[in-house]
C-alpha positions as CSV (number, residue, x, y, z in Angstrom):
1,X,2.8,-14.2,-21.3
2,X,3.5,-13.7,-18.0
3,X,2.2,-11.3,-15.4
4,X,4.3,-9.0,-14.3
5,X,2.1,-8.2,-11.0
6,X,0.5,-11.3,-10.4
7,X,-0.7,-11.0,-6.9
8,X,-3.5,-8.6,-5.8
9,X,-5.7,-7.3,-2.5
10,X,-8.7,-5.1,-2.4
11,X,-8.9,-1.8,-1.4
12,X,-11.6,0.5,-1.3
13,X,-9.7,3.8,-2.3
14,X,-7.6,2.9,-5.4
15,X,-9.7,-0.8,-6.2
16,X,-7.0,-3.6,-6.5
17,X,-3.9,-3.0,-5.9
18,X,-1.7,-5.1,-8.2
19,X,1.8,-6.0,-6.5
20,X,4.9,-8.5,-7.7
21,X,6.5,-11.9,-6.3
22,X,9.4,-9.7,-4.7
23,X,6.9,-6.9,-3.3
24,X,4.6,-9.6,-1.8
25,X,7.9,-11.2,-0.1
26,X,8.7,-7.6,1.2
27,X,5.0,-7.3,2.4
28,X,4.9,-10.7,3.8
29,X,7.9,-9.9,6.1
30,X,7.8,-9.7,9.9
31,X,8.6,-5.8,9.9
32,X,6.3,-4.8,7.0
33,X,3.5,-7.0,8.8
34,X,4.1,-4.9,11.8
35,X,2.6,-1.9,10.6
36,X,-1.0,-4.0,10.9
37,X,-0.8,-2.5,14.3
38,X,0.5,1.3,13.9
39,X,-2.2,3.5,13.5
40,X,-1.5,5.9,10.4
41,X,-4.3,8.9,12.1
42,X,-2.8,8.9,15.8
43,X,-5.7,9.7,17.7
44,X,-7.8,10.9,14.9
45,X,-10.1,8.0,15.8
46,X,-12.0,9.7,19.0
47,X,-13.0,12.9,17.3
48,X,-13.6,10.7,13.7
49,X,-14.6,7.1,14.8
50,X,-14.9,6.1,10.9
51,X,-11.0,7.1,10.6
52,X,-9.2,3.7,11.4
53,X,-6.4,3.2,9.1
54,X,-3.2,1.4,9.9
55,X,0.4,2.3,8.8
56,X,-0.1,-1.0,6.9
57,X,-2.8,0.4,4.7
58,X,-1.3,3.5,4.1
59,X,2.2,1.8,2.8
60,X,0.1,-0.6,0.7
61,X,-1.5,2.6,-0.8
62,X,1.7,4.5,-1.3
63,X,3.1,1.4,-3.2
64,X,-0.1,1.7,-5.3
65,X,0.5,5.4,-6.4
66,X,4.5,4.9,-6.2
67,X,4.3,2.2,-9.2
68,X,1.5,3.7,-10.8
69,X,3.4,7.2,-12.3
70,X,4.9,6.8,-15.8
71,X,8.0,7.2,-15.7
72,X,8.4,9.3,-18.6
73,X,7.1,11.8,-16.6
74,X,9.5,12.1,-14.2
75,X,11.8,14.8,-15.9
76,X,14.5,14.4,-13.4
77,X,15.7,10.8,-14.2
């Protein structure tokens, strides 16, 4: 059998996040890489020093929760 998400990465929020050969190409490009450096909370960080999360993070996240929802819920499609 094969697996169908067989690349993973840690997070601390939703554990490990489970992603596919053609998701880790689209993370492993130039412009998703870019978001290491965006900071998701603006300038969140000088009243919350603890709050240091990067666009990258979030979008990892997203992808997360985004592949996680059954479908079959989705009453629209």
């Amino acid at each position: 059998m094969v697996d169908a998400y067989p690349h993973r990465v840690r997070d601390p929020i939703h554990g490990f996040i489970h992603f596919s050969e053609e998701e880790r190409r689209i993370i492993d490009s130039r412009e998703f890489q870019r978001l290491r450096f965006v900071g998701q909370l603006a300038l969140t960080y000088y009243v919350y020093p603890s709050a240091m999360h990067t666009r990258f993070e979030h979008s990892l996240g997203v992808m997360e929760m985004a592949t996680s929802v059954p479908l079959r819920n989705i009453s629209w499609l």
